[in-house]
N, C-alpha and C positions, 0 to 999 in steps of 0.2 A: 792501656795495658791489656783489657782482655781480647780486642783486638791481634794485638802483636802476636799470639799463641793460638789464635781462632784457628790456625788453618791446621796445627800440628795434634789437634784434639779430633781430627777423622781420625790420626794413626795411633789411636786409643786399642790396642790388638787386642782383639776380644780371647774368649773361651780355648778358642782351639788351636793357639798358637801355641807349641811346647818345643818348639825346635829340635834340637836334636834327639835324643833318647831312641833315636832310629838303632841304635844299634842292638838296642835291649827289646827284642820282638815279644818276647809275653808284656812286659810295661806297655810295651807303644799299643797293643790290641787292648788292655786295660782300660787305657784314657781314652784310647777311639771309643771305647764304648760305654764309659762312664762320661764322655760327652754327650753321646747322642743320649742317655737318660738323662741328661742335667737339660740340654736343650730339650725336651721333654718334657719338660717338669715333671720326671719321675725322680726326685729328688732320694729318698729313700736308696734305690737301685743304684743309680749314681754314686753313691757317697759306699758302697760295697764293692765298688770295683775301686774307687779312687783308692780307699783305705789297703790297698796291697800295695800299690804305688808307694804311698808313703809311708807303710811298715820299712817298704826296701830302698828309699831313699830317705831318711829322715831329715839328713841333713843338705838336702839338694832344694836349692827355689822350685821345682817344682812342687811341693808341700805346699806350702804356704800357697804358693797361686793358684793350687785346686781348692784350699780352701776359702780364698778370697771371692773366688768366681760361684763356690757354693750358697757362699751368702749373699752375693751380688743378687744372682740370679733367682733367689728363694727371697729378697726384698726389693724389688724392685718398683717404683727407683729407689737407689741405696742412700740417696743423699736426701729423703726426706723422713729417714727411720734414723735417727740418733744415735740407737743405742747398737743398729747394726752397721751405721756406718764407720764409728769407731773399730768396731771388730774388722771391718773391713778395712782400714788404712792402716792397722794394724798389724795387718797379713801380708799387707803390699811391703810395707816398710821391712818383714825378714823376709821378704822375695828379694826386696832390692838387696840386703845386706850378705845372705847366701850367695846371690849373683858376684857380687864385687868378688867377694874371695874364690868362685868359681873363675873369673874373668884373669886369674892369676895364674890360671893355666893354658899357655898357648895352642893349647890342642883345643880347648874347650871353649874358643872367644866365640864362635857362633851362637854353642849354645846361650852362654852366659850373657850376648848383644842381645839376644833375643828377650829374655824375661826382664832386661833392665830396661828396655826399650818400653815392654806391654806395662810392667811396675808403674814405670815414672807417667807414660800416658796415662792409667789409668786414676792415679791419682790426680794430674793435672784434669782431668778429666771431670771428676767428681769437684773437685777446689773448685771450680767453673763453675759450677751448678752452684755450688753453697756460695756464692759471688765473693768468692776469696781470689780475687786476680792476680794477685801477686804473689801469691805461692802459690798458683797455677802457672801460672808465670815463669817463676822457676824452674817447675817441674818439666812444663813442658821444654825447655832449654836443654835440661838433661835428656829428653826422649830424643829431642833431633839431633844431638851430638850420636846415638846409639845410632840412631835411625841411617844414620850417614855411613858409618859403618856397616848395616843391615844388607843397604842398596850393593855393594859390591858383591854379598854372600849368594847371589840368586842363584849364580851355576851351580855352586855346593849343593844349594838347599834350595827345592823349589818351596820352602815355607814362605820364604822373602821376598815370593814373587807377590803376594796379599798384601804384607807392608808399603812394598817398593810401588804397584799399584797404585794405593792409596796415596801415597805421595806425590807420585807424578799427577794422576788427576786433580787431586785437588788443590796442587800449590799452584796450577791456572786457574780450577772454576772458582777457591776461594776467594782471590780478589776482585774478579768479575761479579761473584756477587756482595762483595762489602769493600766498593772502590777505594776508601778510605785507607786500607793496609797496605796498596801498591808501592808507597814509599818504603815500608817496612821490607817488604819481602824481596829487597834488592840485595838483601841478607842472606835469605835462602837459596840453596840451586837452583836452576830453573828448573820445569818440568813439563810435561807432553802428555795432554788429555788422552790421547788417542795411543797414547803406547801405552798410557795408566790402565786404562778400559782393556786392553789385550793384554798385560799381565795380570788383572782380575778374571780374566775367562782361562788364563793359565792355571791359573791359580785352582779355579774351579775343577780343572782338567787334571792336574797334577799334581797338587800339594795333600797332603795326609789327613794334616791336622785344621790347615784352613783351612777347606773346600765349603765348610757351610758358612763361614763368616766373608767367604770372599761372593757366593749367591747372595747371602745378604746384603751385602756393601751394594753392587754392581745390580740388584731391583730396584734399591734407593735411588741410587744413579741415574735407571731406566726412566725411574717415576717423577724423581725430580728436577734433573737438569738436560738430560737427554729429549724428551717426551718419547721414547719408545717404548710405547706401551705394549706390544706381542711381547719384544722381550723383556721385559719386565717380567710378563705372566710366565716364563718358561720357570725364573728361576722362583718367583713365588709358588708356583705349580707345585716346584723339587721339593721349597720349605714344607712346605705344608702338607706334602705325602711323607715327608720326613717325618717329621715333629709335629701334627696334629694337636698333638695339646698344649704348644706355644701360642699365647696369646699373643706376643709381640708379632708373630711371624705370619699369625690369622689375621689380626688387623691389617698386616700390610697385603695380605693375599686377596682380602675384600676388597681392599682400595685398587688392587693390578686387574680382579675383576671389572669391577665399575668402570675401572679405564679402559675396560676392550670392550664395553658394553653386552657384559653375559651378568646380566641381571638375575636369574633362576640361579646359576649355583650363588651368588654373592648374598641372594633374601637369606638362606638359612644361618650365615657365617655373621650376616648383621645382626640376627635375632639372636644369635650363642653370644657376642662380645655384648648386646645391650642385659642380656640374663645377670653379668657379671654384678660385683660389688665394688668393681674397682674405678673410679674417674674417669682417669685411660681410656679404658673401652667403652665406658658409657658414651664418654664426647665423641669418640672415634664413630660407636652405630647410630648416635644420631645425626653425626654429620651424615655418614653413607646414607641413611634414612631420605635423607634431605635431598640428596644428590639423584637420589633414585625415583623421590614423588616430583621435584624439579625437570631435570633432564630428561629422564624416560616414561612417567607416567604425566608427564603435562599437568601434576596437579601441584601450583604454587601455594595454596590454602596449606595444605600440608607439609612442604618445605617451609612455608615461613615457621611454623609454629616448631619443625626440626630443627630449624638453623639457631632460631631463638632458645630453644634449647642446649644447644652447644654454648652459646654467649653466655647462659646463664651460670658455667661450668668456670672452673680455672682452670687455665691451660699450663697444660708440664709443659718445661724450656726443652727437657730432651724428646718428647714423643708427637706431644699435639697441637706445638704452633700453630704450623701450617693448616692443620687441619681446623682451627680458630679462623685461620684470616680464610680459609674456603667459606666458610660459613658468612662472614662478612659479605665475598663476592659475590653468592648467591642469594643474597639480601639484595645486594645493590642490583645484579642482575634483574629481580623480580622488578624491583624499585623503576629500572627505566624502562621492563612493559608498559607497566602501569601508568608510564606518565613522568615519573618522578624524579627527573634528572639529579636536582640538587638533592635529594636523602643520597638517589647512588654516589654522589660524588663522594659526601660524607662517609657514605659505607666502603668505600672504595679507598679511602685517606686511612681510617680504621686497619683495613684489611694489608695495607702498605707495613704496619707496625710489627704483624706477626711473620708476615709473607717471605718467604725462601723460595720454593719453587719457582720454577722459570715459569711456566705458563700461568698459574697466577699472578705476578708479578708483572707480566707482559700484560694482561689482560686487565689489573688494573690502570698499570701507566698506559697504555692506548687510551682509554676512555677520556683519562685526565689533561693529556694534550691541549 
């Protein structure tokens, strides 16, 4: 079951998708810029531009979805804080309910496709994380009934070229990489990697509200299943002159470093995310750590004792898998200088558990052959 919904949990629409509201130009510059302070984590600021928004819409889904995305982004992850996650499905649940009765207006099906779509992913979303599959399950059902509707809005509305994106790439790469749902997704539309990836660069180009959720998406993409690492950096580069004080968006800007091999700016970005108090980034600077005395400084002594340190960590299902089973390979890696085929093989079977990335995943299974 949580298979069946794996693939509709990319088109989870983040932050910065509010669809229409394009008509209302003081709102739309509002949220443009009580996003980029929420992205930011200038919370405080954020929540003084939102609050005019929702004096003048009270009773519009978009209320409730700036607040849900306030406290998304001010707990994160949201699904291992209890008492904010409640609040959080809370908000979603009169996004979705707002939406319905907006959706009763034929002028207004875009907008109202739009937050019913980002609602219901989002909560299947989080129901995934809390391993409730079956009301993720659900939920996400409801997202791809919207989402179906979304795909035809693109000419109206370049917002839907980030959804529409997200779906075309990933209802290929998902079951390439978890062959097991292929049977499943004879369900689904088809979809086109390569036209996914050029409506996320549209996206980037042209949408209002997504343009930083659709750079976010499409460096993931770069880093993980593509390996194009230059581009990868261009849009981590954007993130991160952007919203500097996103951690999510530093950690992944260290990682776009490390993958072009500019070590000098990535030492200081590693030293800010291990400063933190949070897991997250601690696992995240010591894997880089690791990667960086490993690969570029030739010194395995101190990659083992970094990699070892990420093990000794618990890995988030949404942030730091991958970054688990890197730590793995690079064990095994050291493992077969040294001699020690059968540990690498071990570390390599381990590293198969967490692994998504394509070049991890290639590089274990080559070895195991």
């Amino acid at each position: 079951m949580k298979q069946l919904f794996g693939i509709l949990l990319f088109l989870c629409f983040s932050a910065s998708s509010f669809a229409q509201l394009l008509n209302d130009s003081d709102s739309k510059q509002l949220i443009i810029k009580g996003l980029d302070k929420l992205y930011n984590y200038e919370f405080k600021e954020a929540d003084t531009y939102f609050q005019n928004v929702k004096i003048k819409y009270p009773k519009h889904p978009v209320t409730p979805l700036l607040s849900a995305l306030q406290v998304q982004w001010q707990n994160l992850p949201v699904e291992q804080n209890p008492k904010a996650l409640a609040q959080y499905l809370s908000l979603l649940e009169k996004c979705i309910l707002s939406a319905e009765t907006l959706l009763q207006d034929p002028s207004k099906k875009a907008e109202a496709v739009f937050f019913l779509t980002a609602s219901h992913g989002y909560v299947a979303l989080v129901l995934n994380y809390k391993k409730e599959q079956v009301k993720a399950a659900n939920e996400a059902r409801k997202a791809y009934g919207y989402l179906k509707d979304g795909k035809l809005l693109t000419e109206k509305n370049p917002e839907f070229l980030f959804t529409s994106g997200l779906y075309n790439f990933y209802r290929i790469q998902y079951p390439e990489t978890h062959p097991i749902v292929k049977p499943i997704m004879l369900f689904f539309e088809n979809g086109n990697k390569k036209l996914g990836i050029q409506q996320l660069e549209q996206a980037v180009q042209k949408s209002v509200f997504s343009r930083s959720e659709a750079a976010f998406y499409l460096m993931g993409v770069c880093l993980k299943y593509e390996s194009n690492y230059p581009k990868a950096l261009v849009y981590s580069n954007w993130l991160h002159e952007r919203y500097p004080n996103n951690l999510i968006y530093t950690m992944r800007h260290a990682e776009s470093l490390i993958s072009n091999g500019k070590i000098d700016d990535a030492l200081p970005i590693i030293q800010q995310l291990k400063r933190t108090n949070d897991k997250v980034y601690l696992l995240a600077g010591n894997l880089f750590e690791g990667l960086v005395n490993e690969k570029f400084k030739k010194n395995d002594k101190t990659a083992i004792e970094q990699y070892v340190n990420v093990l000794k960590m618990q890995p988030n299902d949404r942030y730091t898998n991958d970054y688990f089973a890197m730590a793995y390979a690079g064990l095994a890696r050291i493992a077969i200088r040294s001699g020690n085929k059968k540990r690498a093989e071990e570390l390599y079977r381990r590293c198969l558990e967490y692994a998504e990335y394509k070049s991890t995943v290639n590089e274990a299974n080559n070895f195991l052959k």
